[in-house]
N, C-alpha and C positions, 0 to 999 in steps of 0.2 A: 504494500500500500504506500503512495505519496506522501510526504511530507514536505513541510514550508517550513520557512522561516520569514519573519517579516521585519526590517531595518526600515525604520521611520528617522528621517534625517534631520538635524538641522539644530544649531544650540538653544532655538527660540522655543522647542520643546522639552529643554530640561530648565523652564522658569514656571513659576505659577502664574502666569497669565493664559499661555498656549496648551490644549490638550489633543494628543494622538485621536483623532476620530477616523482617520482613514483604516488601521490595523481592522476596526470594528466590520469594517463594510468588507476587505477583503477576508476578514476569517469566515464570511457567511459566505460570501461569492465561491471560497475554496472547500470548504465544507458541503456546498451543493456538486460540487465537483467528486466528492468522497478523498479529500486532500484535509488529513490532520496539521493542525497548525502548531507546530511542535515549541518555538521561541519566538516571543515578539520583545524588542529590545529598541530604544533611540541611542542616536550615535550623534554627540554633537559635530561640531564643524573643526573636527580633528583629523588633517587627511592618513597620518600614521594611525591611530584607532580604528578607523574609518576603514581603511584598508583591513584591518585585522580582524575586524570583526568579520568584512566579506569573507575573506579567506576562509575562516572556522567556519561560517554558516554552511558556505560549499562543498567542506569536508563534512559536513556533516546531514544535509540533507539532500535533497534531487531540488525542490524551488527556492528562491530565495526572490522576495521581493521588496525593495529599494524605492520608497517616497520620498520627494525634496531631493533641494542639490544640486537640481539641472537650468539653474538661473544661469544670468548672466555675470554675477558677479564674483570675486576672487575669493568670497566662501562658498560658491557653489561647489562642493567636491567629489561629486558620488561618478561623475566620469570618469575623473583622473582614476579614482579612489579604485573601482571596477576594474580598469587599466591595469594597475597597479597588480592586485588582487589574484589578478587572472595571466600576469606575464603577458599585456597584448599593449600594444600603442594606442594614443589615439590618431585618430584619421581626418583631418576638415575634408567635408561633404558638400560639394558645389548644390547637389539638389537640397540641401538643408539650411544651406545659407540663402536659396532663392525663395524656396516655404515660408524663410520666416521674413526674408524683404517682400514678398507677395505680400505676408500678415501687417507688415505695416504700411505697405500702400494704401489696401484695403480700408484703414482707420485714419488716412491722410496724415499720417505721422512718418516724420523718418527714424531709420533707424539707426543706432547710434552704434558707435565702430566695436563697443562691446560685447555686443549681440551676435556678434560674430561666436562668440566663445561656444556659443549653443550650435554651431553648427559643425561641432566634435563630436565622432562617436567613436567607441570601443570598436577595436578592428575584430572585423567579422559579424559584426552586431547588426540585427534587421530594424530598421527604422520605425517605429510607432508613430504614425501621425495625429498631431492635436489642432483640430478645430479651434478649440479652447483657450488660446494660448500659445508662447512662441517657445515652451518648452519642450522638444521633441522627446519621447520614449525611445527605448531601445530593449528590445529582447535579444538575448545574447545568449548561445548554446555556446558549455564548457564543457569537454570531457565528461558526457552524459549526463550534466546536470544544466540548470536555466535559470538565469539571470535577469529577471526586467527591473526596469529604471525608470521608473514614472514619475509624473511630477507631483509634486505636493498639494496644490488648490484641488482640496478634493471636487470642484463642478470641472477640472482637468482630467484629473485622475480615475475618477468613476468611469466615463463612460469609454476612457481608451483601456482600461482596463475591461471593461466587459464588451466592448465591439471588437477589440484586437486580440489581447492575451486569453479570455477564454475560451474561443473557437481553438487557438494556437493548442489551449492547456485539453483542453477535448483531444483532438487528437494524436496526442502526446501520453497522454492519461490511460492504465488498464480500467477496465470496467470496475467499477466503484460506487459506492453509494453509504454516504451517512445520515443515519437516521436518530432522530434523538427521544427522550421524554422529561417532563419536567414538573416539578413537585415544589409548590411551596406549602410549606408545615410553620405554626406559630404553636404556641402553649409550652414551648420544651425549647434544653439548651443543645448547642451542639456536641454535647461530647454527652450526652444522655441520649440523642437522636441517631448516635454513629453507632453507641453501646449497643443498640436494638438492632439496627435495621445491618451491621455490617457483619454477622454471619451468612445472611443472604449474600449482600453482592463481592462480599471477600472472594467468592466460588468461582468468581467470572474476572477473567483479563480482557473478553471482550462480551457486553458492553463493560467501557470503561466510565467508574462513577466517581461525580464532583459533590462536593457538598462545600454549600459556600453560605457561611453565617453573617447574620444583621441582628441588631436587637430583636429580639423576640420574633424574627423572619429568617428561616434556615430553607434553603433552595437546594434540591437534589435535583442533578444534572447525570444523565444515562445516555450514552452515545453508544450507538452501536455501529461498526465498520464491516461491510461486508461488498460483495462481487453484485447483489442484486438487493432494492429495496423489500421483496418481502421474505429474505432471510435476515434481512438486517431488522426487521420487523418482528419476525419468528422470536430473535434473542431475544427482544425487549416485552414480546409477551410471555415470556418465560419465567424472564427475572422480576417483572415489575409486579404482577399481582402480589406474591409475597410480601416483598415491599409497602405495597398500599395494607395490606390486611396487617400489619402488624403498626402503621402508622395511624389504619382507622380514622376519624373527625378531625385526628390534627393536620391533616391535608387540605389547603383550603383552595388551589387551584392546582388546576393538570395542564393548564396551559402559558403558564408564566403571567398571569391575568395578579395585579396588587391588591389588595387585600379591600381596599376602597373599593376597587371594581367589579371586586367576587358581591361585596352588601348591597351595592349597585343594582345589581342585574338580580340578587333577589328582591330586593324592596318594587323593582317594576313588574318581578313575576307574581307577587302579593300587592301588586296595586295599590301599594303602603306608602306613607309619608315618612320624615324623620325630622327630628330636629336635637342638637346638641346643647348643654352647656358646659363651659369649662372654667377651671380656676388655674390650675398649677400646667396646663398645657398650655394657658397661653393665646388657643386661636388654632391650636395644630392640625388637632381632627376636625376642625370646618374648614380649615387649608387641604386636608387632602382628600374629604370628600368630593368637593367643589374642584378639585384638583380635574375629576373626570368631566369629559366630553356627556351632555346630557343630564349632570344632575338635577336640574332644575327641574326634571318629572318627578323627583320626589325628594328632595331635599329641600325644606321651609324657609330655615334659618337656624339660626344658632344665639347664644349669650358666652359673652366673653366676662364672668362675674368675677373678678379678683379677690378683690375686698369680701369679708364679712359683710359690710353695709350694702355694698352692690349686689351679695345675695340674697339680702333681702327685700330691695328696691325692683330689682328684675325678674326676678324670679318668687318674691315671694316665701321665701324660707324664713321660717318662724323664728324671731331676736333668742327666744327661748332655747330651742335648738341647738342654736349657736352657744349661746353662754354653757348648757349643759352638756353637748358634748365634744363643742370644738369645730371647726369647718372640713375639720379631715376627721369625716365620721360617715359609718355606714346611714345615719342618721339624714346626717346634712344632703350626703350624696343621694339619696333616695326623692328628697325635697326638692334638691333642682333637678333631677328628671323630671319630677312631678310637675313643678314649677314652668320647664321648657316645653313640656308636652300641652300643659291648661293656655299657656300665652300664648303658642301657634297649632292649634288645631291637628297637631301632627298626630299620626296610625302611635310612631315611637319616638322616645326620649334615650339619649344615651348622655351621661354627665361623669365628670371626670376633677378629682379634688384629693393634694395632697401634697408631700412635701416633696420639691424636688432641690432642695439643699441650698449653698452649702450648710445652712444651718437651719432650724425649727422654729417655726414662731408658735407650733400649738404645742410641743411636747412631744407628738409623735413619732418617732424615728426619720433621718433623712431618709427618702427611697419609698417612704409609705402613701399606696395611691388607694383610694376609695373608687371601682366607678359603680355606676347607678344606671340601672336601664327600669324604664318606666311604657309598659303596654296596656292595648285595651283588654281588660275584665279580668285583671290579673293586677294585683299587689303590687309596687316599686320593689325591686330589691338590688342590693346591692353584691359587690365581691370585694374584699379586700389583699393587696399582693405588695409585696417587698421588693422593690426593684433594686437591683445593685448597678454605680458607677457613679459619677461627677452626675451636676446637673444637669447638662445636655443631654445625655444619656441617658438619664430619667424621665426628661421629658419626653423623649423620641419612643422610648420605650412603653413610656404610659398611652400614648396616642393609641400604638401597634396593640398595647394589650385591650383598647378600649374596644375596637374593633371588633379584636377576634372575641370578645364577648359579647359584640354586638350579632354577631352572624351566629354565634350560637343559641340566642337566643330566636336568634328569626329561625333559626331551623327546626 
C-alpha cells in the first residue's frame, strides 16, 4: 500500500499567526486514493533542513508532497531544495518563462526580472500548470518514488492538485481503497475509554484505530486499508459492532456530527423547543448551540445570569434559595431551568451553575458544576459533577457535560 509524506513550507508557518490548512485537504484527497499519510511536518525557509528533510521523506516513502517555496523570491527554496535532495540541477524553461509573461500580460502588469526565478524547474521534472497564479508545479519521478511541488495559496494549490496530480496518482497507484468509521463518546475519560474498548481493536493491525481526546469529547477513529471498498468495509463491520456494544449510550455520533448537532437534529425530530441558562459558563452553551446552521427551528433563547441578583431578576429564582443553599446548588440549578423554561415558552430548559475557579465564592469546591434540565410533566432535576483542570477547562468542560445530559434526557 502507498504512502505520503507531506512538507508544508515556509517560516510564516512556524509563527502563531499562519496555520497548515493545505496538509488537511490533501490527507482527504490521498486517503480517497487508498494513500496513508504516514508524516506531515513544516520546514521553515532553511534551504540545508529543507533539503534534508526531502531526502529522508524519499527514503522513506513512495509520495512526498511539497506546498510553498515556489515564489519569486530568495526565500522561495523548495526548487533549489528538491535539486539539491535529488542530485538533479535546475533547468530555466523558455515555455515557463512565457506562461508566466503570458500571466502578466493578461493582468496589464509587467513582469519584473524576478519572476524569472519561477521559470526553474528540477531536471526531469513535468511541469504542473497554474491558472491561478504564476507559481508553476512540478511533478518529478525519482528512483521509483514522486515528488510534486505545488504552490502554497491553497485557491492555487487545490485544484492543480486535483486536475493534475490525481489523474497522474491514479495511475500510478495499485488498487486501493480506505474506508473509515467514527465515534464520538462523552461521559468517560480517555484512559477508562481505551481500558474497555482496547481488547477488541488491540486484535487488529488492520483496521488501524485512533483515539483522540477533548474535555469530556473522546473521538474513535477506524481506518481500514484494503484492495476493494467492500473488504475494507467487511473489516470494519467486524471490528466495530463490539466496539459500539461495549461503548452502548456513550456514543453520541457515528458520523463525526458535534455534540450540538447530535440535540439539534433530535429537538426537530421531537418538534421540541429549548432554551438555556447559565452562570459559570459564561454564554458557552448558547454559543454553541447557535453555533449550528438552523437552530432557530428550535432554539428560543437563553439567560446569561451571573450574579445571584440577576438570578433572581431573570429568571426568577427565589432570594431564599439562594441565601439557603448557595447558587451552586442542585437547588438553585433546578430554579433557573424552571425559570428559563416559564420566561420563553420552550418544550426544555437546560441550566448550568458553579465554580469554575480559581477560587470559590460559595464554598463549594473549585471544579463543582450543578446543571438542571427542566421538561414538560416531569419535575426539574438536577446532576451534580467534579470537573478537574484550571478554569478554562472547567468551563469548556461544563458546556460538553451540559449537553451530553441534555441528549440524554431527550432520549
Amino acid at each position: 500500500m502507498a504512502e505520503a509524506e507531506i512538507i508544508a513550507v515556509g517560516s510564516e508557518l512556524l509563527t502563531s499567526q499562519r496555520v497548515d490548512t493545505n496538509s488537511l485537504f490533501l490527507t482527504d484527497q490521498l486517503n480517497a486514493l487508498g494513500v496513508e499519510v504516514r508524516r506531515k511536518m513544516v520546514v521553515g525557509d532553511d534551504r540545508d533542513l529543507l533539503t534534508a528533510s526531502i531526502r529522508e521523506a524519499l527514503a522513506r516513502v513512495e509520495i512526498v508532497i511539497l506546498t510553498g517555496g515556489l515564489g519569486p523570491t530568495e526565500d522561495d527554496l523548495t526548487r533549489d531544495a528538491v535539486a539539491a535532495a535529488t542530485g538533479r540541477k535546475l533547468i530555466f524553461r523558455e515555455d515557463l518563462r512565457d506562461a508566466i509573461a503570458e500571466r502578466f500580460r493578461r493582468m496589464n502588469r509587467k513582469m519584473a526580472e524576478i519572476n524569472l526565478r519561477q521559470a526553474y524547474a528540477v531536471d526531469g521534472a513535468e511541469a504542473l500548470p497554474n491558472p491561478n497564479g504564476t507559481a508553476c508545479g512540478q511533478w518529478l519521478e525519482h528512483h521509483n518514488r514522486v515528488a510534486m511541488l505545488l504552490p502554497g495559496p491553497p485557491h492555487e494549490m487545490k485544484p492543480m492538485f486535483t486536475d493534475h496530480c490525481v489523474p497522474r496518482l491514479a495511475l500510478r497507484l495499485p488498487a486501493q481503497v480506505i474506508r473509515a468509521r467514527f465515534y464520538r463518546v462523552a461521559g468517560m475519560g480517555e484512559s477508562d475509554l481505551d481500558q474497555l474498548i482496547a481488547p477488541v481493536y488491540t486484535n487488529y493491525t488492520n483496521p488501524v484505530t485512533t483515539i483522540l481526546a477533548a474535555p469530556s469529547d473522546i473521538q474513535i477513529h477506524l481506518r481500514a486499508r484494503c484492495t476493494t471498498a467492500a473488504e475494507a468495509e467487511a473489516l470494519l463491520d467486524e471490528v466495530c459492532p463490539p466496539i459500539e456494544a461495549l461503548l452502548g449510550d456513550r456514543i453520541y455520533s457515528r458520523n463525526g456530527d458535534a455534540l450540538e448537532a447530535v440535540i439539534g437534529a433530535m429537538l426537530v425530530k421531537l418538534s421540541a423547543t429549548l432554551s438555556v441558562a447559565e452562570s459559570c459558563t459564561g454564554g458557552m452553551l448558547g454559543q454553541r448551540i447557535t453555533a449550528i446552521a438552523g437552530s432557530s427551528k428550535y432554539f428560543v433563547g437563553g439567560f446569561l445570569a451571573y450574579s445571584d441578583f440577576m438570578k433572581e431578576q431573570l429568571l426568577g429564582v427565589n432570594r431564599q434559595l439562594l441565601d439557603a443553599h448557595t447558587a451552586v446548588s442542585e437547588e438553585v440549578a433546578c430554579a433557573m431551568a424552571e425559570g428559563a423554561r416559564k420566561h420563553t415558552g420552550s418544550t426544555y430548559a437546560i441550566s448550568v451553575t458553579g465554580e469554575a475557579g480559581p477560587e470559590s465564592a460559595t464554598g463549594a469546591p473549585v471544579g463543582t458544576v450543578i446543571l438542571g434540565f427542566a421538561g414538560p410533566d416531569q419535575p426539574a432535576e438536577a446532576r451534580r459533577v467534579q470537573l478537574p483542570g484550571d478554569r478554562t477547562r472547567v468551563r469548556i468542560t461544563a458546556a460538553q457535560t451540559a449537553l451530553d445530559f441534555l441528549r440524554r434526557k431527550l432520549s
